[in-house]
N, C-alpha and C positions, 0 to 999 in steps of 0.2 A: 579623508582617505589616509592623511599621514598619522593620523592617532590610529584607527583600526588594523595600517600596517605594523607586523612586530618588527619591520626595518628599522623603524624612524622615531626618535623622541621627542616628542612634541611638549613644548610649554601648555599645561591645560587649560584650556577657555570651552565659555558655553556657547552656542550659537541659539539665540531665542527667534523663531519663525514669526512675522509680524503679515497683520491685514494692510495688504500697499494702498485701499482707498477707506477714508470713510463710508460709514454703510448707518443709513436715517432710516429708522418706521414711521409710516404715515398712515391713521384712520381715523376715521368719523368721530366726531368727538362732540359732547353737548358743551364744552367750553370753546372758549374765544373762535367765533366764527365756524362752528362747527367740526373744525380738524384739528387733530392732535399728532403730534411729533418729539421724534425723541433720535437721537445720535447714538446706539446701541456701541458702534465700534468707531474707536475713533482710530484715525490714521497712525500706522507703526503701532495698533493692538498687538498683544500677544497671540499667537494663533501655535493650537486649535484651543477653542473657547467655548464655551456655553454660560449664558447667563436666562436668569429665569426673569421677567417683568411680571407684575401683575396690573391687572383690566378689571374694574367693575361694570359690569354690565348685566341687560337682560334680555339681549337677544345676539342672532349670530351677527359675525360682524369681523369687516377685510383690512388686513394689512398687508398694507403695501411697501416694498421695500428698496430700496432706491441709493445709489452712488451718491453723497453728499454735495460734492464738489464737481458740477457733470464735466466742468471745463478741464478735470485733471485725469479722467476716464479716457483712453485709449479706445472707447466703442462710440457709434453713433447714440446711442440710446442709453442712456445713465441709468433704467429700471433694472430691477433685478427678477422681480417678480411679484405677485400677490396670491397673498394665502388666506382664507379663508375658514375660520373658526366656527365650525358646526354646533347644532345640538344644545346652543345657551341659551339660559332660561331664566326667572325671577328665582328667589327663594322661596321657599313657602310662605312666609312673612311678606311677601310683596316686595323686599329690599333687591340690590343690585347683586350678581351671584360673581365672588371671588372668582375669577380664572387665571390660571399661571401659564404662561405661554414658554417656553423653551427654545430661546434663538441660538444658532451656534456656528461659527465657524471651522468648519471640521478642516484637517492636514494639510489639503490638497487649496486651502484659500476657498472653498466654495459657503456660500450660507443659504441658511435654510432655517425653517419655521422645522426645529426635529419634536416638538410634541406641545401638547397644550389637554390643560385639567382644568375640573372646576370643582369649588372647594364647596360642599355640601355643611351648613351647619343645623345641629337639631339640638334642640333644649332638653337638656334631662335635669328633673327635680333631683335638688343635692340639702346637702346642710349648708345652713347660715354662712361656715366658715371657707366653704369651698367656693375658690376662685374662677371664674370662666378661664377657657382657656384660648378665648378670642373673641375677645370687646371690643368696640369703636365708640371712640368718646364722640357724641354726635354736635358737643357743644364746641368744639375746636372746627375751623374750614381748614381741612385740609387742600393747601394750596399748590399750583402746579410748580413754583418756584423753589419751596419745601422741599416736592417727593424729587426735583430734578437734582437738587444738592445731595439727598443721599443715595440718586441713583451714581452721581457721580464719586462718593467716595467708596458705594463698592467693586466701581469696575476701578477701581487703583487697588485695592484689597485684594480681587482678583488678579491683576497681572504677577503682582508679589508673587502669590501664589503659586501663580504658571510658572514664573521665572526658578522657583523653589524648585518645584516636580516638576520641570520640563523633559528632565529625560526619560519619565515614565508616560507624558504625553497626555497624560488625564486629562479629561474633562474637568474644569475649576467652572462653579456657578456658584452665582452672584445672584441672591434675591432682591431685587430692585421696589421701590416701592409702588406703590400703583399709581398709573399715570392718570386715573380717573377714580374719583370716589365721589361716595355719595355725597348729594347735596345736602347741606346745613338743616333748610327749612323743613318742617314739616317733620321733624324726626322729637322725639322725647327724649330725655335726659334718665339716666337709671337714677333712681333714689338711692342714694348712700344708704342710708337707714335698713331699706329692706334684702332678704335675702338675695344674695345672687345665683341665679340658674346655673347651671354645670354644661358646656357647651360641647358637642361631640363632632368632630371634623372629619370627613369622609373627602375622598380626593375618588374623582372619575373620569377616566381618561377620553378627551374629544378626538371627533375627527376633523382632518386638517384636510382642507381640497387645496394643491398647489396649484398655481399656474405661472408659467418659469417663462422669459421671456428670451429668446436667443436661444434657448438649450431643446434638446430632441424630447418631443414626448416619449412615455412608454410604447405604444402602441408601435410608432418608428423606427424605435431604437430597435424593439423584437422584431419587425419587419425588416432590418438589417442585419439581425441576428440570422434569423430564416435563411436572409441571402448569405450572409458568411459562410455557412452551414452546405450550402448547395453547391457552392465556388470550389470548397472543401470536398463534399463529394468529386467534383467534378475532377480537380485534381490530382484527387484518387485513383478512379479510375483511369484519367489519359497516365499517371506511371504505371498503373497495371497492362493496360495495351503497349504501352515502349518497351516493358519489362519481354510481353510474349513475344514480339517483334523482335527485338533484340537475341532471343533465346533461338529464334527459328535463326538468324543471321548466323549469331553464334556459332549451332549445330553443324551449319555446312562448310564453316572457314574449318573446325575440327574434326567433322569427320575426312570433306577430304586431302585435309596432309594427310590422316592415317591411313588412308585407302593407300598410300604409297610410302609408308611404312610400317608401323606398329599391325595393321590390318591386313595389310598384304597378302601373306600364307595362310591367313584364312577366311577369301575369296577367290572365285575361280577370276578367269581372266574375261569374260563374258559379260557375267555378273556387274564386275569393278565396271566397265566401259559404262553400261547401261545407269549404275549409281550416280558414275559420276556424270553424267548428260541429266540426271535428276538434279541434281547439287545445283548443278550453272543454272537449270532453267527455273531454280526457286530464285538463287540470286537473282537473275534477270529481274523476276516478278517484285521481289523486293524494293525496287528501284523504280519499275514503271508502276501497274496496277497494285500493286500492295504495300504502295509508298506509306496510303492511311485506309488503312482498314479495322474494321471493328477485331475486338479482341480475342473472340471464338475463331476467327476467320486463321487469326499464327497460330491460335492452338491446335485446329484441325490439320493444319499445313504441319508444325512441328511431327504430329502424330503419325501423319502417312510417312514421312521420312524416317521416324524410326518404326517404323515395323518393318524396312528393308532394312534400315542399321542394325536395330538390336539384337538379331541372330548372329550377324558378326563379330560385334561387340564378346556376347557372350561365349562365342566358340572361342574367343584369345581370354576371355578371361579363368574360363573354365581349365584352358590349355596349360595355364602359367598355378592356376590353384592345384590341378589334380597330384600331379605327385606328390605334394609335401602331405594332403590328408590320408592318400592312397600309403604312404613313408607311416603315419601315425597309427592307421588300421593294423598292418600288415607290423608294427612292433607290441602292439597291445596283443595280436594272435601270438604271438612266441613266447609272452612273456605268461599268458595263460597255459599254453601249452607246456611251459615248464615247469609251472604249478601242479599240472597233472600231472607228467613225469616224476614228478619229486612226491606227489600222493602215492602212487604207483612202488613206489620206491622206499615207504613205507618210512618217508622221513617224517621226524616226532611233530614239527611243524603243523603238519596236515593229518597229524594219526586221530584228530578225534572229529574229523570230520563228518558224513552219512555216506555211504559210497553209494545210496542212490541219487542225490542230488550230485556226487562228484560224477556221475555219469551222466546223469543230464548236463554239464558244464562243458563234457568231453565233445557231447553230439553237437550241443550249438556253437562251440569253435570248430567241430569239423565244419557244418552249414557254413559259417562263415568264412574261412577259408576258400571251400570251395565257388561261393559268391563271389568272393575276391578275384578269385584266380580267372574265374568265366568272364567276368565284368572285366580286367584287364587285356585277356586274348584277345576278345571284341576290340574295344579299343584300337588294339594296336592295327587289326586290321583296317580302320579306318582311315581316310587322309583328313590334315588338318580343314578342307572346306567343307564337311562334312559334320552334321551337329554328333556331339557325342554320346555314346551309351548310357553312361551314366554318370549324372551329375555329382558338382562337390556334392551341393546340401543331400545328398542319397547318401554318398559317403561317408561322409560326417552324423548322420540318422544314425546307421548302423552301428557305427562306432559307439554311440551313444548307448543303444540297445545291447552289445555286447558287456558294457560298462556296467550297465542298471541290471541286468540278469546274471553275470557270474560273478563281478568281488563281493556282494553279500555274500555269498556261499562261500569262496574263499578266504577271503578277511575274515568270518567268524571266528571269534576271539574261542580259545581254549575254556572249558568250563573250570571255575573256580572249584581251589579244592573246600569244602567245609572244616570249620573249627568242629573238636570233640565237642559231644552236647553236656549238657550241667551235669547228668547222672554220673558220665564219665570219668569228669574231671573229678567229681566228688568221692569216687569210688580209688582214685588215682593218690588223691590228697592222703587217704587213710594210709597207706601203704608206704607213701614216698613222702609226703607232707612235715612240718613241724607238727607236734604232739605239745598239747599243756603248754601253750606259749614258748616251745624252747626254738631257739633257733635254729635256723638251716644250719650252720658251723656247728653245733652242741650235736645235731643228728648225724652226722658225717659219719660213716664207717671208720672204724680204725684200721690202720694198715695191720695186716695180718703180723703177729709175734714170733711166728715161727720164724719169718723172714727180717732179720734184724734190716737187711743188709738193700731193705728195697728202699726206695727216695721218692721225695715228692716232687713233684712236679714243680718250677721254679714260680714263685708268686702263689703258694698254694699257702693258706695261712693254717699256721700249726696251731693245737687246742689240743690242752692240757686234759 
């Protein structure tokens, strides 16, 4: 944490992740008493790790994987598990078929059999001088003391390794030699003498059956999934019910303060009594019968409470909006109207206007005007507990409608005047133009002779 903080300066060091117990493979083996063993991870490994062993065999066949030390294991049972090597076969030749198995212990300290191959070899006819590219001398016994020496120097080879790229956390594998190989008798010797075959090595991935000792199957673990899943629903929906519960509480603690305030002048006095004997007797229910009730149940109950509120509501809010759009209307009518006045009046503004469209502009602000004016007399005859004539959003329509139907008409921009056309100018040039490359100043009229006495103009340049 103090290297990650940009607080704190720390001296650098690595921290290397280690296996806290040793971890032993054990299977069937045709040597010493039929089983074979080997110490994959020894105690304080570097971790995470993968090393690769290799097995000669000709059928499927289990390893079993096992705490070394059971007395230094913290569990009653030192196994780890046993995994199972499907799908092995002989070679075609009859010999024992290469398999490389992939042990590893990943991040979290857990191991596992993570994959297993078997090495296919087939002879292809070559030249004299071309070497195999996977012989076994069959006159050497390759012995279990042998291949356990160099399985032992490349898991040192490997921790280097890990300890090197630890911070990228790679996978390091270590091909170990094989803990079973063929036996001696019975095999021939290649002749030096004659050509050697060209040997082609194909790698085909097995299937591995785990069986984990202490830890949850698949099948469990998704059947605990399932339940997480449903728990999750469930808590879903009981906040969805506290949510509508809470929202019907809500409504009545707020609506009634308002009923005796904000609400007040627009409700009669009848009305208010009756609301509020509504209000208390949801509260009541609240508390006894509708302590726990299904979710539809506060939504229905919010509902019926506001279709006697929302009228209310609406007459105070509609009360507090009307003037300012009714204020907005009635300055958009004047400011059109003065547009027509000042048509009318024949300013240059509006002189290229159509006067049948400025007439049409005229009729739908009188219409509106006088919608205006009907729509407010109403009104006013009304009292505040009474719903109103006519709403903002109607006011605000219209306004709109007045908007979209007259300033295209009035805003239309003045037509552009046109440049003379090419004939013109050309006809222009001849007359007023430079002649024979001379210049505008060479073309200039001379001031008239008779007038000594007349002057040019200041900055006007004189020519001889």
């Amino acid at each position: 944490c103090a290297i990650l903080s940009p607080a704190f300066k720390v001296r650098e060091f690595s921290i290397t992740d280690v296996v806290p117990y040793s971890i032993t493979l054990r299977w069937k083996s045709s040597y010493e008493e039929g089983t074979g063993e080997c110490e994959v991870f020894s105690k304080n490994h570097a971790a995470p790790f993968s090393k690769v062993i290799t097995f000669h065999k000709k059928e499927p066949f289990d390893l079993e994987a096992y705490y070394t030390h059971p007395h230094e294991v913290p569990y009653p049972d030192s196994r780890i598990g046993r995994f199972t090597i499907q799908n092995v076969g002989p070679q075609h030749d009859g010999d024992n078929s290469k398999v490389k198995v992939k042990v590893r212990v990943n991040i979290h300290g857990l191991f596992s059999v993570a994959s297993a191959s078997v090495i296919e070899k087939q002879s292809v006819e070559g030249d004299p001088s071309d070497t195999p590219m996977d012989t076994e001398s069959a006159g050497r016994n390759p012995g279990r003391d042998e291949e356990l020496d160099k399985m032992q120097v490349d898991q040192e080879e490997g921790v280097q390794k890990s300890q090197a790229e630890q911070q990228n956390q790679a996978d390091e594998e270590t091909e170990n030699a094989g803990t079973e190989t063929k036996a001696a008798s019975g095999e021939k010797q290649d002749n030096p003498s004659q050509p050697k075959a060209k040997t082609k090595v194909k790698s085909i991935d097995l299937p591995i059956q785990a069986s984990l000792y202490r830890q949850l199957g698949q099948d469990l673990i998704n059947s605990y999934i399932e339940n997480e899943g449903k728990m999750m629903m469930q808590d879903k929906l009981e906040k969805e019910r506290n949510d509508a519960k809470n929202a019907v509480e809500e409504y009545v603690y707020e609506f009634r303060d308002k009923l005796c305030g904000a609400f007040e002048k627009f409700i009669t006095e009848e009305d208010s009594n009756k609301l509020t004997l509504m209000l208390e007797d949801t509260e009541n229910w609240l508390y006894e019968d509708g302590e726990d009730q299904p979710k539809q149940v506060y939504m229905d109950k919010l509902q019926e409470l506001k279709k006697f509120g929302q009228p209310i509501q609406e007459r105070c809010m509609e009360h507090e909006e009307r003037p300012k759009v009714l204020n907005e209307l009635g300055k958009k009518i004047q400011l059109l109207m003065k547009a027509v006045e000042a048509y009318k009046n024949k300013d240059e503004k509006y002189d290229h206007l159509d006067p049948a469209e400025m007439e049409k502009v005229e009729k739908y602000i009188n219409e509106a005007m006088n919608w205006l004016n009907s729509k407010m007399n109403a009104q006013n005859k009304l009292s505040l507990t009474q719903d109103p004539v006519v709403k903002v959003a109607e006011i605000i329509a219209k306004s709109k409608e007045l908007d979209s139907f007259c300033n295209p008409i009035i805003s239309k921009p003045k037509p552009k005047i046109e440049p003379p056309s090419d004939g013109q100018s050309k006809a222009n040039g001849e007359h007023n133009g430079p002649v024979n490359g001379q210049s505008t100043a060479e073309t200039k009229p001379e001031p008239a002779k008779d007038n000594p006495q007349q002057t040019k103009p200041p900055g006007e340049m004189e020519v001889d």
